[in-house]
N, C-alpha and C positions, 0 to 999 in steps of 0.2 A: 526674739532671741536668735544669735546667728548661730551658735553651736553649745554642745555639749561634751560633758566628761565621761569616759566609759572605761572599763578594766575588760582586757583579751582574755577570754574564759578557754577559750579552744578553738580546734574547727571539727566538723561532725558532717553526716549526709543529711542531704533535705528532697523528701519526695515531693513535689509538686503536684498540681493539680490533674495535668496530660501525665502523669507516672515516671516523669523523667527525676533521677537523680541530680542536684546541684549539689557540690562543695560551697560551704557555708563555712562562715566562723561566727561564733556567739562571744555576744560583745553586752557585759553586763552596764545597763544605761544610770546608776543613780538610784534613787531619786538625788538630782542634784540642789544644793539648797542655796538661794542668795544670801549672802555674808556682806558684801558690801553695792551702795549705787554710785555710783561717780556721775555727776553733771558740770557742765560747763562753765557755771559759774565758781566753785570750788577747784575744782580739779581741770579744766582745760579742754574737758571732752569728754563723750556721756559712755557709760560701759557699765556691763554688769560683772562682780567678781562672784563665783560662783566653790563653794566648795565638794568633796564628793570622797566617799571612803572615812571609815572609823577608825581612828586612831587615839592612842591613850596620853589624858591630858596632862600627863608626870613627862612625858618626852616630847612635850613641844616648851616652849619657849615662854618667860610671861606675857610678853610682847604682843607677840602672836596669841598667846592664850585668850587674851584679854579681844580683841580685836574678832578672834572667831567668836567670843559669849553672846556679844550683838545677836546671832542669829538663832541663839535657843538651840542650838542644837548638838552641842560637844565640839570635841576636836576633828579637824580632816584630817585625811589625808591627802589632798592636793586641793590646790588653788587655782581657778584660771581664771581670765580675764576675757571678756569676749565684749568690742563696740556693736553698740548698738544706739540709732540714732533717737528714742523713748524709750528711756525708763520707770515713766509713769505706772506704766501697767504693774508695775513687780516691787514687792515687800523685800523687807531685811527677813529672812527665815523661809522665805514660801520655795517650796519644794519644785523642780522644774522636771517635767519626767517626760522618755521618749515618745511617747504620745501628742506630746503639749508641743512637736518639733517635727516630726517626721512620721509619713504614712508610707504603707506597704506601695512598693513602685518607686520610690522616690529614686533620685541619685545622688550618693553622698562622697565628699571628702573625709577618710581617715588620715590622719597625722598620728605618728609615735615613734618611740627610740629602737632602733632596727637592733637585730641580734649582734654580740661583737666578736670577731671571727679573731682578733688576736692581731697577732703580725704575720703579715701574709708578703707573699710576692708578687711578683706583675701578673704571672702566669694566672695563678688564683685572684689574685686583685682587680684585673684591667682583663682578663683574657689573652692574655700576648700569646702567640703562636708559638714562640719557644726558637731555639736554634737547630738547625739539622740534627739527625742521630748519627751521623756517619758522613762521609767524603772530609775527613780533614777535621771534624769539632772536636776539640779535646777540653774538655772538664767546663763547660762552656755553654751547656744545656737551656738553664733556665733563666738565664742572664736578661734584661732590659737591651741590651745593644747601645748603641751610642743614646748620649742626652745632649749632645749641643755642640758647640762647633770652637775653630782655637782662638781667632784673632775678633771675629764678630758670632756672637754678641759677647762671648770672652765672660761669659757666667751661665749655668741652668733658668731659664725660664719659668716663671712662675703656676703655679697648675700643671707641672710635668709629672708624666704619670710614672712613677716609681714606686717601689716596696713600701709600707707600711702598715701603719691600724688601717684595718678593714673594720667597716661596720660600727656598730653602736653610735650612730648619730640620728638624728630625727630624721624623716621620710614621711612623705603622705603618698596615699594612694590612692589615683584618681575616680570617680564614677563608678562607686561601686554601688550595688542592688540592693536597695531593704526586700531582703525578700519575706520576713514573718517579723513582727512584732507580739511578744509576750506582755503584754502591759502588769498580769499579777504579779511575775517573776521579773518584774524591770530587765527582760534580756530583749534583745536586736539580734534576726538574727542576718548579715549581708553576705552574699554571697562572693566566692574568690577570698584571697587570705586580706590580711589585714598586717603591717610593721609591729614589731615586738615580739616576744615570748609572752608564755603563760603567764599569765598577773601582771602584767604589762598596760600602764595607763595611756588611755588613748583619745584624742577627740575629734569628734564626728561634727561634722560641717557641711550645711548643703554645697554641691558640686558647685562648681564656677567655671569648668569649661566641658558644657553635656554635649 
């Protein structure tokens, strides 16, 4: 199994063993359940879909309703998809839990959908230093400054950093610490924060650049 589904519970203090405080955030692990196996000869390529969260089966779909029954175990609330080169090992229904993934020490990747700050400016957005407060700026403050030139290239450039939506898009964040593993209470807890708010779905992946 390459990764797993988790929901952002918080962040909280963690005394460790030498007495030092670590900021942590507790990241609720599942149990996640397989719903469906995809292999090679059907599908193109082997991968477990995995679901995780309780959700009421009047507000999903027949479609979908039907599709999650396979695994004996209601409706999700999220679906994900994670390759893996065997899926021999793993059932339609059987329960995948952070234990069954990752020990204290490890290093993991979180991915999830960042906070959305609205519509922002460069200032806020990008950092931009801003324009003088004085010698000659009149109303002129928080402006961008020039975006590009008159004859060549004779248009804005693509990826130019300008006002807009800030945030709310997906983010992982690198190498972070399993620092305590709750296995009764299916919580993780890693240290440093984690992308998203509160109840904020997320998935945990061993690191790929440690």
């Amino acid at each position: 199994m390459t990764g797993l589904i988790g929901r952002k519970i918080g962040m909280m203090q963690y005394y460790n063993a030498e007495g030092n405080v670590i900021p942590v955030t507790v990241v609720e692990t599942g149990p996640c359940v397989v719903v469906q196996k995809k292999d090679a000869t059907t599908d193109g390529y082997t991968a477990l879909q995995v679901g995780f969260g309780s959700k009421k089966a009047q507000r999903v779909n027949k479609a979908t309703r039907g599709h999650m029954a396979k695994a004996g175990k209601g409706a999700f609330q999220v679906l994900r998809e994670f390759r893996l080169d065997d899926v021999s090992q793993y059932e339609v229904g059987q329960e995948i839990k952070a234990t069954d993934l990752f020990k204290v020490g490890d290093l993991i990747d979180v991915a999830g959908i960042s906070k959305g700050h609205g519509y922002t400016g460069v200032i806020k957005r990008w950092s931009f230093a801003g324009f003088p407060g004085s010698h000659g700026t009149h109303e002129y403050f928080r402006h961008g400054g020039s975006i590009g030139n008159r004859s060549y290239p004779g248009r804005v450039r693509k990826g130019k950093k300008m006002a807009g939506h800030w945030g709310n898009e997906q983010i992982s964040t690198q190498n972070l610490l399993v620092v305590d593993i709750r296995a009764e209470e299916n919580l993780m807890l890693v240290r440093g924060a984690v992308p998203g708010s509160k109840q904020g779905v997320v998935v945990l992946r061993p690191a790929v650049k440690k």
